[in-house]
C-alpha positions as CSV (number, residue, x, y, z in Angstrom):
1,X,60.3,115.9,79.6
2,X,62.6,118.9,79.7
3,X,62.1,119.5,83.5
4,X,63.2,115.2,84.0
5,X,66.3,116.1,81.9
6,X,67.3,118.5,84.0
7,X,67.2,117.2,87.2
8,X,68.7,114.4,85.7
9,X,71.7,116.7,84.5
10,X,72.0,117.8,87.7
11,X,71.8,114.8,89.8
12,X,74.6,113.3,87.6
13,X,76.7,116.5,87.8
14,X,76.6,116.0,91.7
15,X,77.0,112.3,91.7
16,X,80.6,113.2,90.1
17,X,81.4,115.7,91.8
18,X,80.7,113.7,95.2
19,X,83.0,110.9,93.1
20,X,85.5,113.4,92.3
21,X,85.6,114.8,96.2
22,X,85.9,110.9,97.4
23,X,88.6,110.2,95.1
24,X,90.6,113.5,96.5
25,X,90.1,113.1,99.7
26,X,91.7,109.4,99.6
27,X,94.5,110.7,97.9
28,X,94.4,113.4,100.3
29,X,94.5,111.0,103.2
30,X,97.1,108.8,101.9
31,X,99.8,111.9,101.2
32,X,99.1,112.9,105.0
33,X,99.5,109.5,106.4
34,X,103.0,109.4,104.3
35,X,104.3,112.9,105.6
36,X,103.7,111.3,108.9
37,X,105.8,108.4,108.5
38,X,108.5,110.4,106.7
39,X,108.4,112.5,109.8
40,X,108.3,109.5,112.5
41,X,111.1,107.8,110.8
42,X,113.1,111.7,111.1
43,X,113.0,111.7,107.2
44,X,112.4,115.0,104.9
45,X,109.2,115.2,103.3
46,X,106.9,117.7,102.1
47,X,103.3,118.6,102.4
48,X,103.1,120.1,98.4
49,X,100.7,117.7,97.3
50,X,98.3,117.2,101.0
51,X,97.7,121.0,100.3
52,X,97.5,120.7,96.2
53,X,94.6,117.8,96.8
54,X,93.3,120.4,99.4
55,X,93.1,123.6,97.1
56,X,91.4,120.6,94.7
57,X,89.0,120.0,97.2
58,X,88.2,123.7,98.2
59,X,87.9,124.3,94.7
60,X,85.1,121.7,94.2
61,X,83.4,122.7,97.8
62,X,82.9,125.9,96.4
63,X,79.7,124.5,94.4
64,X,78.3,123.9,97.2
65,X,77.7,120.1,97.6
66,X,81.0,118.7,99.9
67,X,82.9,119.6,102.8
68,X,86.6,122.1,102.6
69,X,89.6,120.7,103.9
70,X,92.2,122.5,105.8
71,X,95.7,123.3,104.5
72,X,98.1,121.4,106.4
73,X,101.8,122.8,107.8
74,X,105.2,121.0,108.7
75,X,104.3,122.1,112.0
76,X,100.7,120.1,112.4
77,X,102.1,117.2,111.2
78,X,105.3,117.4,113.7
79,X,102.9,118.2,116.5
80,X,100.5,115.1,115.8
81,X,103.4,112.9,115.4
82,X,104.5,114.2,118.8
83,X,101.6,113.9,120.1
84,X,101.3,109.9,118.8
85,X,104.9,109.4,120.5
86,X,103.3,110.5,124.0
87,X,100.6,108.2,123.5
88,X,102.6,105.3,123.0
């Protein structure tokens, strides 16, 4: 019975971490796609919180179970909307 519980334990403790990393990674996503169109539209913006969700993130990875996520600069996020001005 003791074994079951365990595995239990630890199949819910990586069910919410997977949550947790899902949630984090949407915010993640959402913060990069508004640096971008603060930065398309020649606005100031900052990339504080796309690198605070990715220490999050890198934190979490470090059990083993989810993927890291690069820290992101002013200068990737110029160059990729450069790069999506070209393309248009």
């Amino acid at each position: 019975m003791s074994v079951h519980k365990g595995i239990s334990n630890q199949l819910n403790e990586k069910n919410r971490e997977i949550k947790l990393f899902i949630q984090l990674d949407k915010e993640r996503e959402a913060a990069i796609a508004h640096a971008v169109e603060q930065c398309e539209a020649n606005k100031s913006y900052t990339i504080e919180r796309i690198n605070e969700l990715s220490l999050q993130i890198n934190e979490l990875a470090k059990q083993g179970s989810i993927p890291t996520r690069t820290y992101v600069t002013t200068k990737m996020v110029e160059e990729y909307v450069e790069k999506k001005r070209n393309n248009n």
